[in-house]
C-alpha positions as CSV (number, residue, x, y, z in Angstrom):
1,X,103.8,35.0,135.2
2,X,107.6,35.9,136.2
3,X,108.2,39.4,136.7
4,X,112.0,40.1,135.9
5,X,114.2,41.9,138.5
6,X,113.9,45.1,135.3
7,X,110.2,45.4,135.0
8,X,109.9,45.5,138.6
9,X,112.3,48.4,138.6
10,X,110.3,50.2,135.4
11,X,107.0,49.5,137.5
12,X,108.2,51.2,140.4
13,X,109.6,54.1,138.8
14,X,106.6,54.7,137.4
15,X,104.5,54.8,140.4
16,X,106.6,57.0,142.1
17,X,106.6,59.5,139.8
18,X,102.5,58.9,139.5
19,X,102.3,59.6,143.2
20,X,105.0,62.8,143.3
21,X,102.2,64.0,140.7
22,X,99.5,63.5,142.7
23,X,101.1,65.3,146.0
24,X,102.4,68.1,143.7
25,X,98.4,69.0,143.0
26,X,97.5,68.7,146.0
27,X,100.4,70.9,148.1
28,X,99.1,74.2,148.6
29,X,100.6,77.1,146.2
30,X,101.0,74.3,143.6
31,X,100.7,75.4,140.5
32,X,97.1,75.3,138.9
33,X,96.0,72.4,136.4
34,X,96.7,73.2,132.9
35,X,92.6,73.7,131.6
36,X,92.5,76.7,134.6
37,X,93.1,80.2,132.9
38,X,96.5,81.9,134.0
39,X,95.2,84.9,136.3
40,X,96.6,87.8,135.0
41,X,98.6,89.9,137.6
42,X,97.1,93.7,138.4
43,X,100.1,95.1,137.2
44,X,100.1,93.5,133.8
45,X,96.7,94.6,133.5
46,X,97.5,98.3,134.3
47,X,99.9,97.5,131.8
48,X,97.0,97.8,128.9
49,X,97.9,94.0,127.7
50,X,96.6,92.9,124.0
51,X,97.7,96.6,122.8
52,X,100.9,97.4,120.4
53,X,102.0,101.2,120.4
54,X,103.5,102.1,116.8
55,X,105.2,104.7,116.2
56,X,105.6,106.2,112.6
57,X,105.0,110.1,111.9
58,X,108.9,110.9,112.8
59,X,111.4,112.5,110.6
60,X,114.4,114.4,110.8
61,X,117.1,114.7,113.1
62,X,115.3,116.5,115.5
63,X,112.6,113.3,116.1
64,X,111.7,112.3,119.7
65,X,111.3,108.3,118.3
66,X,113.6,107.0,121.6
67,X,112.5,109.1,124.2
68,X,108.9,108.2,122.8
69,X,109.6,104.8,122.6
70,X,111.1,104.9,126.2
71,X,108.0,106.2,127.4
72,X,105.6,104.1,126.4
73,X,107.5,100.6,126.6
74,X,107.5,101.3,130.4
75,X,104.0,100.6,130.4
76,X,104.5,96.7,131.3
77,X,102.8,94.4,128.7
78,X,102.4,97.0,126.1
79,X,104.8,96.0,123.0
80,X,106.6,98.9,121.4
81,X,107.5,98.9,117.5
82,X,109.3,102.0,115.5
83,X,107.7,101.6,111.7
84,X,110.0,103.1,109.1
85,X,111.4,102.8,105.6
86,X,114.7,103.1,106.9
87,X,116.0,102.7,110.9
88,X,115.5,106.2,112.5
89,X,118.5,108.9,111.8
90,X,120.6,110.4,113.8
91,X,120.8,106.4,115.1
92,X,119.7,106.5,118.7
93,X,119.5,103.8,121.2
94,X,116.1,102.1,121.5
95,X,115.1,100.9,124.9
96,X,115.2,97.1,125.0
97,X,112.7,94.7,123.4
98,X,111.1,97.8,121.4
99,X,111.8,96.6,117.7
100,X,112.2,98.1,114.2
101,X,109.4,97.3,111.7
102,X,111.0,97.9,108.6
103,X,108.0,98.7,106.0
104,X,111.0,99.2,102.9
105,X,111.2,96.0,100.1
106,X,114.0,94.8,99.4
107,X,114.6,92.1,96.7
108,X,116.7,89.7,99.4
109,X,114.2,90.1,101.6
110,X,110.7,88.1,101.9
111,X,107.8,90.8,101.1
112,X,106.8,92.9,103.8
113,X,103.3,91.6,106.1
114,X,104.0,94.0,109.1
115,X,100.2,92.8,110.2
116,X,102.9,89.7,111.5
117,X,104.8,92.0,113.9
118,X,101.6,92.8,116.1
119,X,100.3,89.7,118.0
120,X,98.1,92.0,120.1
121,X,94.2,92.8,119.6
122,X,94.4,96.3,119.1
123,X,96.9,98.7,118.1
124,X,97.3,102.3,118.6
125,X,99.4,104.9,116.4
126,X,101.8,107.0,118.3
127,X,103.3,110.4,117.1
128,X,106.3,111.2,117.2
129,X,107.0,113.5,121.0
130,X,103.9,111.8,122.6
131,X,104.3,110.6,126.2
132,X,102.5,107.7,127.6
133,X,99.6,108.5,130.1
134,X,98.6,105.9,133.3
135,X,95.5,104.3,131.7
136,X,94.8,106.2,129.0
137,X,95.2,103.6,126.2
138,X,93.1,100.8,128.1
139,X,90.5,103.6,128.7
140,X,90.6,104.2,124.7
141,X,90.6,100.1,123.9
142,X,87.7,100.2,127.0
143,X,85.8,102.9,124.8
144,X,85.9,101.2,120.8
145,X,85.1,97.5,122.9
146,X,81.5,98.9,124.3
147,X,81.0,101.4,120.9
148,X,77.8,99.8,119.8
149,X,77.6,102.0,116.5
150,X,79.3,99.5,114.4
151,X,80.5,102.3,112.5
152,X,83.1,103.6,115.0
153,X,86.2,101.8,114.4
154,X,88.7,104.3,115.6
155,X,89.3,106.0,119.4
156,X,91.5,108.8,119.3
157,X,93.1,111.4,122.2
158,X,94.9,114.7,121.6
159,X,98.7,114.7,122.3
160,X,99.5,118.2,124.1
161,X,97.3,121.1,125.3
162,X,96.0,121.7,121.7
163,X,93.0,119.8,120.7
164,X,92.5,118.5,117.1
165,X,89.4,119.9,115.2
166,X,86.8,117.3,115.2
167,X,85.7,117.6,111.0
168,X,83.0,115.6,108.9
169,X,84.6,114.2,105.7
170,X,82.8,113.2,102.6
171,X,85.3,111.4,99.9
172,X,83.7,111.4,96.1
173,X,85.7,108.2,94.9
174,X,84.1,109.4,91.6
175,X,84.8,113.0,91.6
176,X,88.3,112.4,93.2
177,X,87.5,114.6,95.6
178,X,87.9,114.8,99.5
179,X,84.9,117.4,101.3
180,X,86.2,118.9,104.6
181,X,83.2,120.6,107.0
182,X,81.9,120.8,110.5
183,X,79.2,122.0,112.4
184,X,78.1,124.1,115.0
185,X,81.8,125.4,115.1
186,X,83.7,122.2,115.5
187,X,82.4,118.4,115.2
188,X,79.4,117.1,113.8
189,X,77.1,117.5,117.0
190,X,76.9,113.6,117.6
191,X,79.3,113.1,120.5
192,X,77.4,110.5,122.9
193,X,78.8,112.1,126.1
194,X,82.6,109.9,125.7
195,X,83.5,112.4,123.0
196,X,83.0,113.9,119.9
197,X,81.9,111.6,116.7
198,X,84.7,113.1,113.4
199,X,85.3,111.7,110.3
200,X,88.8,113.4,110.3
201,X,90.8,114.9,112.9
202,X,93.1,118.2,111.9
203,X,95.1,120.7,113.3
204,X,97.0,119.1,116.3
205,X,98.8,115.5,116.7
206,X,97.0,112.8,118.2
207,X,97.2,108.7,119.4
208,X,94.5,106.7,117.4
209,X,93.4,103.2,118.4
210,X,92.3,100.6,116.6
211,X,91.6,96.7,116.1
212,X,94.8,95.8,114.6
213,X,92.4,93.2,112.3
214,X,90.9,96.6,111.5
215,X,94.1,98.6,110.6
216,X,95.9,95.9,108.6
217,X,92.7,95.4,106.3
218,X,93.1,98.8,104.9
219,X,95.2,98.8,101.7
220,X,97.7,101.4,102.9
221,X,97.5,100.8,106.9
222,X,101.2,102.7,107.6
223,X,101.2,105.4,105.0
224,X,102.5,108.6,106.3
225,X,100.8,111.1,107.6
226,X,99.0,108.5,109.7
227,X,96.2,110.5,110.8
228,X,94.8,111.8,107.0
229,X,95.7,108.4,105.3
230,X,93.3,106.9,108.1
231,X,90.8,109.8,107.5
232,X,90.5,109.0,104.4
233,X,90.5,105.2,103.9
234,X,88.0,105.5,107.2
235,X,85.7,107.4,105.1
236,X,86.0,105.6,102.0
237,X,84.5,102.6,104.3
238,X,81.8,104.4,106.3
239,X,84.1,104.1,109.9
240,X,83.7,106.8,112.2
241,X,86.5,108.3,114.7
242,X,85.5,109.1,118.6
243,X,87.8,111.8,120.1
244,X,87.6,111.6,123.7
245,X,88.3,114.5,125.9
246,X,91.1,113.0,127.7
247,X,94.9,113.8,126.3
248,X,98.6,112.2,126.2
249,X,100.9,114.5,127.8
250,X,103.5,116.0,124.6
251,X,107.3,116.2,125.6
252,X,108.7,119.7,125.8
253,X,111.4,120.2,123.3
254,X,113.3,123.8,122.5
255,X,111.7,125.7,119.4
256,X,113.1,124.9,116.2
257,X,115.4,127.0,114.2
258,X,113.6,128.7,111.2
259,X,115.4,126.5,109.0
260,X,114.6,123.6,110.2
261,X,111.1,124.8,110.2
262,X,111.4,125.2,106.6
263,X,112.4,122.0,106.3
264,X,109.3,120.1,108.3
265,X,106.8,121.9,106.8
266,X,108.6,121.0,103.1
267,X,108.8,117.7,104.0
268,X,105.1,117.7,105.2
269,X,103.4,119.1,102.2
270,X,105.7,117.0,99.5
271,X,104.2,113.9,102.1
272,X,100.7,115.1,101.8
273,X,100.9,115.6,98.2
274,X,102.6,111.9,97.9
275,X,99.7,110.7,99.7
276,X,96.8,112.2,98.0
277,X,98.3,111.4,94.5
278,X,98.7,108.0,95.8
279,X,94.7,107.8,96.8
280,X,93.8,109.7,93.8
281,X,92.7,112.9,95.6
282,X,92.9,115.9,92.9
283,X,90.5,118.3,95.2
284,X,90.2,118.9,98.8
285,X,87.3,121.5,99.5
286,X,88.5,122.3,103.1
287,X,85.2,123.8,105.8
288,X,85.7,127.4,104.8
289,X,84.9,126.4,101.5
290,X,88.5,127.0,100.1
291,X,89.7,124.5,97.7
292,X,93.0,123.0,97.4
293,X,94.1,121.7,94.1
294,X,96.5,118.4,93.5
295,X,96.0,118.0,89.9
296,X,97.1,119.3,86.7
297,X,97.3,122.8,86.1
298,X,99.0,124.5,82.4
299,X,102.1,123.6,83.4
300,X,101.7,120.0,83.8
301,X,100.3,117.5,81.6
302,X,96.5,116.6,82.0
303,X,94.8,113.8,84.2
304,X,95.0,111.0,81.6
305,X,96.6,109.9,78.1
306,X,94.8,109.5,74.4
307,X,91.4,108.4,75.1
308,X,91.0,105.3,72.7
309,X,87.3,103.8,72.0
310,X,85.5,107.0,73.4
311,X,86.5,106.3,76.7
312,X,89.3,107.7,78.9
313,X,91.5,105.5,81.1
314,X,89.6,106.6,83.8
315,X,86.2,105.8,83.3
316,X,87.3,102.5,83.8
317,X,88.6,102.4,86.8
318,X,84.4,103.6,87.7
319,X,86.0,106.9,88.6
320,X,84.6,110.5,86.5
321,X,87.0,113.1,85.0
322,X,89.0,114.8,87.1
323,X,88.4,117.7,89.0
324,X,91.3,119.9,88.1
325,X,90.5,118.8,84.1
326,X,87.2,120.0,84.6
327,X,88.8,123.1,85.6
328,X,90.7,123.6,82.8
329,X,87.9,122.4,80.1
330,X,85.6,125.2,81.7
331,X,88.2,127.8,81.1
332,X,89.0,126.5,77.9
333,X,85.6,126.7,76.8
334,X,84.4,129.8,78.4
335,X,87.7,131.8,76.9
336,X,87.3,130.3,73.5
337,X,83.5,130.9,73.5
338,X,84.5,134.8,74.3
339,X,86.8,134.9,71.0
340,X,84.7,133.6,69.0
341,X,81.6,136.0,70.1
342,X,83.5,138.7,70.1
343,X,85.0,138.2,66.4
344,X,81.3,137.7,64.9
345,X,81.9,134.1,64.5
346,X,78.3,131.9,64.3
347,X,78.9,128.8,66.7
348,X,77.0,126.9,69.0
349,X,77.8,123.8,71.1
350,X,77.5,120.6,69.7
351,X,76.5,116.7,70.4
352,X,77.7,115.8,74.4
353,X,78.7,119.6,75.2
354,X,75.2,120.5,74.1
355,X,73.9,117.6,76.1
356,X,75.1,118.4,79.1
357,X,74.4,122.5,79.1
358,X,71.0,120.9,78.3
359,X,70.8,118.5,81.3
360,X,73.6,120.2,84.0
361,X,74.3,124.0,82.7
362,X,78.1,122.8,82.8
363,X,80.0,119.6,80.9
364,X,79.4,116.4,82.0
365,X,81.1,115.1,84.3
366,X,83.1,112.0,82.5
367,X,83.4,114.3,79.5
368,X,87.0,115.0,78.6
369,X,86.6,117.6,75.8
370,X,84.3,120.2,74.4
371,X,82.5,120.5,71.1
372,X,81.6,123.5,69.6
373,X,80.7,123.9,65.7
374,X,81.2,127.0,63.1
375,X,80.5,128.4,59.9
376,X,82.9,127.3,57.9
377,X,82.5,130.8,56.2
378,X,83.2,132.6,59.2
379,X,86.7,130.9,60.0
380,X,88.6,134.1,58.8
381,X,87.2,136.3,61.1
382,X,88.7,134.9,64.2
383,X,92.5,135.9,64.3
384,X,93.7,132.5,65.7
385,X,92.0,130.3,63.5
386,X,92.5,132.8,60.4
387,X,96.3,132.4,61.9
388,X,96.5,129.0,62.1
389,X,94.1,127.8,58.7
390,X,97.4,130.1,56.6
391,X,100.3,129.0,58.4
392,X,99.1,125.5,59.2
393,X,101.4,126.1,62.9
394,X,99.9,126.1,66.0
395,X,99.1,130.0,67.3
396,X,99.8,130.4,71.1
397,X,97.2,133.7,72.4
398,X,97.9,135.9,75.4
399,X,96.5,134.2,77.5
400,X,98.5,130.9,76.8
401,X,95.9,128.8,75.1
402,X,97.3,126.6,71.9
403,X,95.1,127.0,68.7
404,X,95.8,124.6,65.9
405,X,94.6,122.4,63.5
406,X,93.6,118.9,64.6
407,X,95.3,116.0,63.1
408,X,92.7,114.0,62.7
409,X,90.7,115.8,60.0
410,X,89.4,119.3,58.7
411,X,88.8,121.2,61.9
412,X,90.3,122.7,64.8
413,X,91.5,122.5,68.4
414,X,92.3,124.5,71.0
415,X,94.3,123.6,73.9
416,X,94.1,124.7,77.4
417,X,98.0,125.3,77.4
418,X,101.2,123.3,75.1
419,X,101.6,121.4,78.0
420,X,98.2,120.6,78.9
421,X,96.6,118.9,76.0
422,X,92.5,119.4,77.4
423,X,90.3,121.1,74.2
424,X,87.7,122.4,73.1
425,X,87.2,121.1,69.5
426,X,85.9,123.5,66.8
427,X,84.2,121.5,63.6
428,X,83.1,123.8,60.8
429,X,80.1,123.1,58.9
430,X,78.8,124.3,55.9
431,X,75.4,124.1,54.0
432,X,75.1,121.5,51.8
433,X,73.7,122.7,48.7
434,X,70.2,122.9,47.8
435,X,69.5,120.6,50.8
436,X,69.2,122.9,53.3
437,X,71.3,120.5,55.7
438,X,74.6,121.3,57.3
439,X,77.5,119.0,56.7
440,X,81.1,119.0,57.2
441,X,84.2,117.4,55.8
442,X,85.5,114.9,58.9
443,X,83.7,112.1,60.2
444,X,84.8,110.4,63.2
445,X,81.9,107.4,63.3
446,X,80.4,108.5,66.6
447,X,76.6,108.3,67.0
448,X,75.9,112.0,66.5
449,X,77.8,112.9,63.7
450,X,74.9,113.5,61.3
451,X,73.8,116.1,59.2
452,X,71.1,118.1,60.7
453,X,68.7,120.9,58.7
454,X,69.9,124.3,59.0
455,X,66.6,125.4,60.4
456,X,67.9,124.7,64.0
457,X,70.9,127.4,63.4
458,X,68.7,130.2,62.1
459,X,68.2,132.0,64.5
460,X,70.6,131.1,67.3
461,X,69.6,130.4,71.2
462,X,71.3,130.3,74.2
463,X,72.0,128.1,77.2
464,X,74.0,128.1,80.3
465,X,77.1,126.5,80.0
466,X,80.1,126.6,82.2
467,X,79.1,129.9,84.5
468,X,78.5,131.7,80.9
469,X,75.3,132.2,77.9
470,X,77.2,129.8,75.5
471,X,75.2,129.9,72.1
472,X,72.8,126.7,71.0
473,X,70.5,125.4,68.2
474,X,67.1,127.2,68.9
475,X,65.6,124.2,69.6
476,X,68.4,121.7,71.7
477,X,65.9,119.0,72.5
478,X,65.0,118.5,69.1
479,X,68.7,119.0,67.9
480,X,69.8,116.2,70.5
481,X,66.9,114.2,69.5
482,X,68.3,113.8,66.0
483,X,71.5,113.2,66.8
484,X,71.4,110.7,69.8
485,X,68.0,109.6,69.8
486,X,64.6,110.3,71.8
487,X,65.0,110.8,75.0
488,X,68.6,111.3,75.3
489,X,68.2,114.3,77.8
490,X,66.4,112.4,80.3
491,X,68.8,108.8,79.7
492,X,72.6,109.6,80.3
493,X,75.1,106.9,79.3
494,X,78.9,106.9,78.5
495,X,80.1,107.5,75.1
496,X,80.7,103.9,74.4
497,X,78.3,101.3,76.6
498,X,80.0,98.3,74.9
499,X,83.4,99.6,77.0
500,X,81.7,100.6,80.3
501,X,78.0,101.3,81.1
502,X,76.9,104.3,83.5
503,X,75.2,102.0,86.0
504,X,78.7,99.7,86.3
505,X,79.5,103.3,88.1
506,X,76.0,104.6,90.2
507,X,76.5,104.7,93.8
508,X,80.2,104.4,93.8
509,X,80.3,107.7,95.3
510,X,81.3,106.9,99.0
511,X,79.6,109.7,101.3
512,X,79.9,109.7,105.4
């Protein structure tokens, strides 16, 4: 075969670059065959690589975000980004290659997946004045990779001198309720020697680390304040948080005027309030046992609209009544209990009120009214519903509750306040006669509105109800027998199982 003068030309090109190959794998300090893993230098790994510092509980024109920022991106290998809904005010100058992460929507924009903006392993969640600490993170990232627990999910170090407290939290999806406590002073007594075992921190600012897979599967993983929206979605799922005893330095800044103290702690309540409304947290019971309240009160509306079908908007969403509702049916009951004793009234509660004095002492707990019935003949002696049967107007008392008559039929309601609609319903009955049974005029179709023999009315009893002696049939198991069938004290269900059954909801109480 010929060879042309060009393929001998493309021939030898192409062994001399086989050869310059060869001799460039085989010179010393060459660089390393592709398949080899890249050493990482010891400086890089000082550096804490495969961890992204955020930095997101800043506000106001006072914020530390660049001097923070400046800090921690001199950690080599460590990627800095500043989350916000809008860029950080007064504008300062970031230090290069530490980014924005804008977590506002914006309809020209694509939707917002900041989980794309951190390309590292683990994450950790700055505040705002923190100062970066030689080893300190990779220590923390050291710590959560050899936890064996399965449950902890979070490493966290004080910023400053002051130390958070270390507190147990229990969150009652049901019962929209958050349970603060600790033990033995501070903590829960499990710390394994690395730290102490929480299921909230409080009190003081701190860095919290994560797996970033672990932080971006939580439906709200940058909602401000950081450290209690974590608290509480870390509950929800069982995670635990290890505070070590090592801290981040915190910058020293002048003291802030009283105004702008003002301001900080306004802006940190309204937060807190944002973010507990958002997670549907009406009650905190903090560990001294006080209480704090984020749901209605008289002066705002109550928990949830007109309940259609027997069942409220919230038993299907598997959650109970609301605490604060609770609240105000107890006082509602309790007051209008009191007026009725104390004008000679004969009254006694009726079909699920009756049930669950019967079964709890108190209403149950997806209940969203009370019932309590009269004699009819013994309307006129109460002042308010003597008031309101004349008029036909709604009668405000002293103490702010709303008596009226219900639009629905022949009997009454009283509100806990004009604004906030929660009731106690009044039906009167009368004797039907020569029957000996007690009817009434309005019949709303539920399973226990039945006529029942006066013999169960004559005399009166008592049970507890509601931290008082509310008066009851003399016999209540019998009573609720008739109207809701045997064993209806021992077999609680919801007002309307075709909507929602009661198992649908047992165990969704989520307790660590």
């Amino acid at each position: 075969m010929r060879i042309t003068p060009c393929q001998a030309a493309l021939a030898a090109a192409i062994a001399l670059n086989l050869l310059l190959l060869l001799f460039s794998r085989l010179l010393p300090g060459a660089s390393p065959p592709c398949r080899r893993p890249r050493r990482v230098p010891a400086a890089v790994a000082e550096g804490v690589p495969g961890v992204t510092v955020i930095l997101r509980d800043f506000d106001g024109p006072e914020h530390d975000v660049a001097a923070t920022a400046r800090s921690f991106a001199a950690l080599p290998g460590v990627p800095v980004l500043v989350a916000a809904d809008v860029s950080p005010y007064p504008p300062v100058p970031l230090p290069a290659g530490v980014a924005v992460l804008s977590l506002r929507p914006e309809p020209h924009r694509p939707p917002l997946r900041p989980e794309l903006a951190v390309r590292t392993r683990h994450v950790a969640l700055v505040p705002d004045g923190a100062r970066a600490a030689p080893g300190l993170l990779r220590r923390m990232r050291d710590v959560l990779e050899a936890a064996s627990d399965g449950a902890t999910k979070v490493v966290a170090a004080a910023v400053g001198r002051r130390r958070p407290r270390c507190l147990a939290l229990e969150v009652d999806v049901k019962a929209w309720t958050a349970r603060y406590s600790y033990a033995d002073g501070q903590g829960d007594g499990r710390g394994d020697g690395r730290g102490e075992l929480c299921g909230a921190l409080d009190g003081a600012p701190a860095v919290l680390l994560l797996r970033t897979r672990d932080l971006f599967s939580l439906p709200f993983p940058l909602t401000r304040p950081v450290a209690t929206s974590l608290s509480l979605q870390a509950a929800a799922r069982g995670w635990r948080l290890l505070l070590l005893p090592a801290a981040f330095p915190l910058a020293p800044r002048p003291p802030p005027s009283p105004h702008a103290q003002r301001r900080a702690r306004g802006v940190s309540e309204a937060r807190r309030r944002a973010l507990l409304e958002q997670f549907g947290v009406k009650l905190e019971v903090l560990p001294d046992g006080a209480r704090r309240w984020h749901g209605c009160d008289k002066d705002t509306p109550r928990c949830f609209g007109t309940v259609r079908a027997q069942s409220p908007e919230y038993l299907l969403a598997g959650r109970w009544t609301p605490p604060c509702c609770l609240r105000a049916l107890r006082a509602t009951a309790r007051h209008v209990l009191a007026q009725l004793e104390a004008a000679g009234v004969r009254h006694w509660l009726e079909g699920g009120s009756l049930l669950g004095a019967v079964r709890l002492g108190d209403v149950i707990p997806w209940d969203y009214d009370v019932d309590v019935g009269l004699y009819r003949d013994d309307v006129p002696k109460c002042r308010w519903l003597a008031a309101v049967a004349a008029t036909g107007r709604p009668v405000e008392d002293p103490q702010g509750f709303l008596w009226e008559k219900a639009a629905e039929g022949e009997f009454f309601r009283v509100h806990f306040s004009r604004i906030n609609r929660l009731h106690v319903d009044l039906w009167p009955f009368y004797a039907r006669p020569g029957a000996g049974l007690m009817t009434k005029d309005t019949w709303l179709g539920h399973r226990q509105d039945v006529e029942f023999p006066e013999r169960f009315l004559v005399p009166l009893g008592t049970v507890p109800f509601a931290g008082v002696l509310a008066k009851a049939p003399n016999d209540p198991r019998g009573f609720l027998e008739l109207k809701f069938g045997p064993g209806a004290i021992e077999s609680p269900e919801y007002p309307n199982p075709e909507v929602r059954r009661l198992a649908q909801d047992v165990g969704n109480k989520t307790s660590r």
